[in-house]
C-alpha positions in Angstrom: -34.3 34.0 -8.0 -32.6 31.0 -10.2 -34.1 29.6 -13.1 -34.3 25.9 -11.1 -36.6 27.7 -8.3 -38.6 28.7 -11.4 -38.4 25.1 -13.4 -39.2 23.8 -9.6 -42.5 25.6 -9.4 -43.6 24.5 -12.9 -43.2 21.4 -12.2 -45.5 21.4 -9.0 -48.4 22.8 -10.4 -48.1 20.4 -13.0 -47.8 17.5 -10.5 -50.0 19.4 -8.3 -48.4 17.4 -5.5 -44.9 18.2 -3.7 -43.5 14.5 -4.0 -44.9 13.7 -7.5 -43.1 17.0 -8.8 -40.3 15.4 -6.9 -40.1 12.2 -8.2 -40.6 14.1 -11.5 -37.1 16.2 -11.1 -35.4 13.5 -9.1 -35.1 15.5 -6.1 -36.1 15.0 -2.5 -39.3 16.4 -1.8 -38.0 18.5 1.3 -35.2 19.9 -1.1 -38.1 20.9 -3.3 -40.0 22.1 -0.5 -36.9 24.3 0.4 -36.7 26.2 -2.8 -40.2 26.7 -3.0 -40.1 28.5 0.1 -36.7 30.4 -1.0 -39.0 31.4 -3.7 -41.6 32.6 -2.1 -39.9 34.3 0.2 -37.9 36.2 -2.3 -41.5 37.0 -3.8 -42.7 38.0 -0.4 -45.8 35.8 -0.9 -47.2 32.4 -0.9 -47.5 31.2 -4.6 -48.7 27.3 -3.4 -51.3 26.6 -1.0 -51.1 23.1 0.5 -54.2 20.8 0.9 -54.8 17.2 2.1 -54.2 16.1 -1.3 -51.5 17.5 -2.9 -50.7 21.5 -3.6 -52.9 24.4 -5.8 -51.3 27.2 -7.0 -52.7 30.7 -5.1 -53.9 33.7 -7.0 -50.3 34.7 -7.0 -49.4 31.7 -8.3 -51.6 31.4 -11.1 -50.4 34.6 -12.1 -46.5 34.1 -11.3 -47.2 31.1 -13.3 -48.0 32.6 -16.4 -44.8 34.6 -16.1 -42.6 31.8 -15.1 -43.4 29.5 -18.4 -42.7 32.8 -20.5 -39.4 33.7 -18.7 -38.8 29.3 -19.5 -39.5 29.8 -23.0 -37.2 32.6 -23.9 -34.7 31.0 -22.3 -35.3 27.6 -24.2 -35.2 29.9 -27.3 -31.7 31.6 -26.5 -30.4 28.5 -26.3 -32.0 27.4 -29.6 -30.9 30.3 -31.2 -27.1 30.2 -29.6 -27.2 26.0 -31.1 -27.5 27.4 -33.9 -24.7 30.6 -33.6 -27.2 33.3 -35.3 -30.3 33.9 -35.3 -32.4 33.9 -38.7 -35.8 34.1 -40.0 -38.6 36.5 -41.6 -39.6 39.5 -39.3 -42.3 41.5 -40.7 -42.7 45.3 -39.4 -46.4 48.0 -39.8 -45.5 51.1 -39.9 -46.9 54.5 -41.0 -45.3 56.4 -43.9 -43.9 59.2 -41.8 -42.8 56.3 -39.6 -41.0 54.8 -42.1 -39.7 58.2 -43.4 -37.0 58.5 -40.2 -36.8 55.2 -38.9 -37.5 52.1 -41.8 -33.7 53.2 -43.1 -31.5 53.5 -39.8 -33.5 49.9 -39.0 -32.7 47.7 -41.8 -28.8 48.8 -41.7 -28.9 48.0 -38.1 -30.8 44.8 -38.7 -28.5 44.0 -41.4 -25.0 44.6 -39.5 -26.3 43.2 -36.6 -28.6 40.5 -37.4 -27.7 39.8 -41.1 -29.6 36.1 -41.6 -32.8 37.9 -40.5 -35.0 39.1 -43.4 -36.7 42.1 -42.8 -40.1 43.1 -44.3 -41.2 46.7 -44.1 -45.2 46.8 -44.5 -46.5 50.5 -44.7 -49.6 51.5 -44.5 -52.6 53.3 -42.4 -52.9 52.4 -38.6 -56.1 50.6 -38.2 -55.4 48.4 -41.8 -52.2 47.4 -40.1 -53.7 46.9 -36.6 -56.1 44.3 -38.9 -53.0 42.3 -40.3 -51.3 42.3 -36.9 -54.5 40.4 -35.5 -54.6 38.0 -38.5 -51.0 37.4 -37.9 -49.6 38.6 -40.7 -46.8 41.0 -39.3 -44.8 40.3 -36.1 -44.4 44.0 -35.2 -46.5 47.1 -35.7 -45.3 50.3 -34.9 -48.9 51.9 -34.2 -50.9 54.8 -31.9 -53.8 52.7 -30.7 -53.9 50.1 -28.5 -56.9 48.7 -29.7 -59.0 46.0 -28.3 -57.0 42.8 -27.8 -56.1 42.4 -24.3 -53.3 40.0 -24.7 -51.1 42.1 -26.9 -47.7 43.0 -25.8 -47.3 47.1 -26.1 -44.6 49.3 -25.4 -44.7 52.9 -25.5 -42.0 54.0 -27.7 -41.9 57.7 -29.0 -43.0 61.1 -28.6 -43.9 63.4 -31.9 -44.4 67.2 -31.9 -46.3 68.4 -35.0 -45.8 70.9 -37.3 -47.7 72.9 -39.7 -45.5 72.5 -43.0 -46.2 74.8 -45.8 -44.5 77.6 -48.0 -43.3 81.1 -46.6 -45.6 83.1 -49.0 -49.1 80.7 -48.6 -51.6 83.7 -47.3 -52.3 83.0 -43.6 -49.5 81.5 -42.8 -47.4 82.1 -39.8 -44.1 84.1 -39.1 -41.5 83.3 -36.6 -40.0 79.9 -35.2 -43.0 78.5 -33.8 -47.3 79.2 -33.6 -49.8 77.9 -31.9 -53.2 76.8 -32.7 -55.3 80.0 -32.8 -52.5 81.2 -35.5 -53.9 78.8 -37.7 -57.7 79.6 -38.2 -57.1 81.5 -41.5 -54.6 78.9 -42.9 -55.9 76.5 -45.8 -54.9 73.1 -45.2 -54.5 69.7 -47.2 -55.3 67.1 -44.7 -55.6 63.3 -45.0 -59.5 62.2 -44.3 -60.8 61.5 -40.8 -60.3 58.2 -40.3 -56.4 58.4 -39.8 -55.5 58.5 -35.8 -53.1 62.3 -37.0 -56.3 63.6 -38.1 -58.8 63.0 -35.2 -55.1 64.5 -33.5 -55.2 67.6 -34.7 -58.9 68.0 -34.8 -59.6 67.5 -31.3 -56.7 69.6 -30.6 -58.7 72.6 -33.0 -61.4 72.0 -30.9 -60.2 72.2 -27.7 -58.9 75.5 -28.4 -62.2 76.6 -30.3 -60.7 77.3 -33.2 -62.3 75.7 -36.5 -59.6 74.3 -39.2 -59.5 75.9 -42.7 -59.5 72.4 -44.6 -59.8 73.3 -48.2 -58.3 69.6 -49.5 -58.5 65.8 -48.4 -55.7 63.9 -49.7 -55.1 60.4 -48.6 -51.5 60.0 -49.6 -48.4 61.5 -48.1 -46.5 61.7 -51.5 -49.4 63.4 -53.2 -50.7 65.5 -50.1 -46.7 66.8 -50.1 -46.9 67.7 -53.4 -50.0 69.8 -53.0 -48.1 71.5 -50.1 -44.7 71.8 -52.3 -47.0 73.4 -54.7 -47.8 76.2 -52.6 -52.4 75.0 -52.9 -52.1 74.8 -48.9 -50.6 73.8 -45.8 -50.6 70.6 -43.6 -49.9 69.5 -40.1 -48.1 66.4 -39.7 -44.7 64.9 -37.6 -41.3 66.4 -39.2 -40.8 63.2 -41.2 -42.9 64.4 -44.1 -40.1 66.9 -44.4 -38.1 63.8 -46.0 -40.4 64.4 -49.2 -40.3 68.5 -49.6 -37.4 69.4 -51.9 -37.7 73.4 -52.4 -36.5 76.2 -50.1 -39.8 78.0 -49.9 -41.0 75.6 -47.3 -40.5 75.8 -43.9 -41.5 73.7 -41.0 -42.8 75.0 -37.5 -43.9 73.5 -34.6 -46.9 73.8 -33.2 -46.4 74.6 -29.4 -49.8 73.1 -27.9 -49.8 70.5 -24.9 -52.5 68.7 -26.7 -50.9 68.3 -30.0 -48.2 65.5 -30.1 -48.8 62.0 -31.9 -47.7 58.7 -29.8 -46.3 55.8 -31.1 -46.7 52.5 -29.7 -44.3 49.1 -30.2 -47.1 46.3 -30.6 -47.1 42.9 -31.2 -48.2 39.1 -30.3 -47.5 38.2 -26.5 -43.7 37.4 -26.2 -44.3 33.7 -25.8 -45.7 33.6 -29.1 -43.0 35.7 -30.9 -40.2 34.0 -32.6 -36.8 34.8 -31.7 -36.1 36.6 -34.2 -38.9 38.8 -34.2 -37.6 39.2 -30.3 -34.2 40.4 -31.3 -36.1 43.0 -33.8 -37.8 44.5 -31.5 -35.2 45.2 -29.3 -33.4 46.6 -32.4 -36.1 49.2 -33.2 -36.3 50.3 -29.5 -32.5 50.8 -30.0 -32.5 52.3 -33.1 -35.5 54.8 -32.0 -33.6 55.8 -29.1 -30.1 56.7 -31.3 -32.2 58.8 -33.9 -34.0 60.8 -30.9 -30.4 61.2 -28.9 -28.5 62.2 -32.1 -30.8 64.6 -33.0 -32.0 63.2 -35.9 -35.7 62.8 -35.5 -36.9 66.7 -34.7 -39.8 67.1 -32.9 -39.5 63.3 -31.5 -38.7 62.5 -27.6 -38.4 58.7 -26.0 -41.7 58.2 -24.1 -40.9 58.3 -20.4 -43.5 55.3 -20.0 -41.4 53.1 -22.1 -40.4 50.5 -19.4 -42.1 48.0 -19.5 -44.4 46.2 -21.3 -47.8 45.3 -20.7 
């Protein structure tokens, strides 16, 4: 498939006739005819059904279509950005704070060797807040565990997290050895954030699956304080190996949780690629790549690359 073949097919829905889309790219209309049918047959279907006057575009079409001006786009945008030998601009990223605990670091030293004229903007916060500014268009990229409603939203799956339960050796109830499970927990007191963050419905549904009812003696919304209760020894807490970043005494330790249900997913979201500057492109690829180095150098514990993390949707 060339890029002509897709300029080509543009063109004739535009035109919506064979020999005005000709005219239009100042070829012959049976040269045009022939690359339309290259295309199609490369597609193995027929994007253009001919009439008696002039040419629609199929379902197929209408849907290769959308695709095509996309694919056009990008391209018109690479060449932009090569004109102009580097690419620059204002890229804003959501995150969570345990997020931004491994990964906001690694990402702006790789943003900054790599893309230096690109300004970074790290915006932390709670999931559904951030979902909120990422739908009023105030970040470019949110690094999220909810799709949420908005159909057109380009998402990526992009990590894995085990949890752990983090709290100190001597805290009554909690367990020995290198790892629990759930229905070690019951008699642990926990410091927890409140229900409406995504880790907490998490680990609740999780409790409940097992039928096993949490010990939440305090609600804390605020990883620095909430790590400070649990530095203090006043309970425990479940959360990704990130909060580790924050504990700064020996008596803590951190075990995973081994339970299939337990495990917090991270999603890459933002605007639909046609409406994402090129900049905010390159970023995105950056914190895919970035991701990927801190899970394959071992230093993200707990976290695995989603095996879905193909494609986008």
């Amino acid at each position: 498939m060339e890029l002509r073949q897709i300029n080509y097919f543009i063109t004739v829905v535009e035109c919506g006739s064979m020999g005005k889309a000709a005219l239009s790219l100042g070829v012959t209309p049976s040269t045009l005819s022939q690359q339309i049918s290259r295309l199609e047959g490369e597609l193995s279907t027929m994007l253009l059904q001919r009439t008696s006057t002039g040419v629609v575009p199929t379902d197929a079409g209408l849907e290769f279509l959308q695709r095509a001006k996309t694919i056009v786009h990008h391209v018109e945008m690479a060449a932009s950005a090569t004109q102009s030998e580097r690419l620059s601009g204002r890229v804003s990223i959501g995150m969570a704070p345990t997020t931004a605990l491994k990964l906001a670091l690694p990402l702006l030293r790789a943003m900054r060797e790599r893309y230096p004229k690109i300004r970074v903007q790290i915006v932390e916060g709670l999931s559904g807040h951030l979902t909120t500014q990422l739908d009023a268009r105030k970040l470019d990229l949110l690094i999220g565990f909810e799709i949420g409603g908005n159909p057109r939203l380009s998402i990526l799956p992009l990590l894995k997290e085990d949890l752990f339960v983090i709290g100190r050796r001597d805290l009554p109830g909690m367990p020995n050895g290198r790892d629990c499970g759930i229905q070690h927990l019951e008699a642990l007191p926990l410091v927890m954030s409140t229900g409406r963050h995504t880790l907490v419905s998490i680990i609740m549904n999780a409790f409940r699956l097992k039928n096993v009812r949490p010990n939440i003696v305090l609600e804390v919304d605020g990883l620095n304080t909430l790590m400070a209760v649990v530095q203090e020894g006043m309970a425990a807490t479940i959360h990704p190996s990130s909060a580790m970043a924050l504990i700064h005494a020996d008596s803590i330790v951190s075990m995973p949780i081994i339970d299939q249900s337990l495990f917090r997913s991270s999603l890459l979201i933002s605007q639909p690629d046609e409406e994402l500057s090129v900049a905010a492109l390159a970023t995105r690829m950056m914190v895919k790549s970035v991701v990927q180095a801190l899970i394959e150098g071992g230093l993200w514990d707990g976290a695995s690359v989603d095996a879905t993390a193909t494609a986008f949707r």
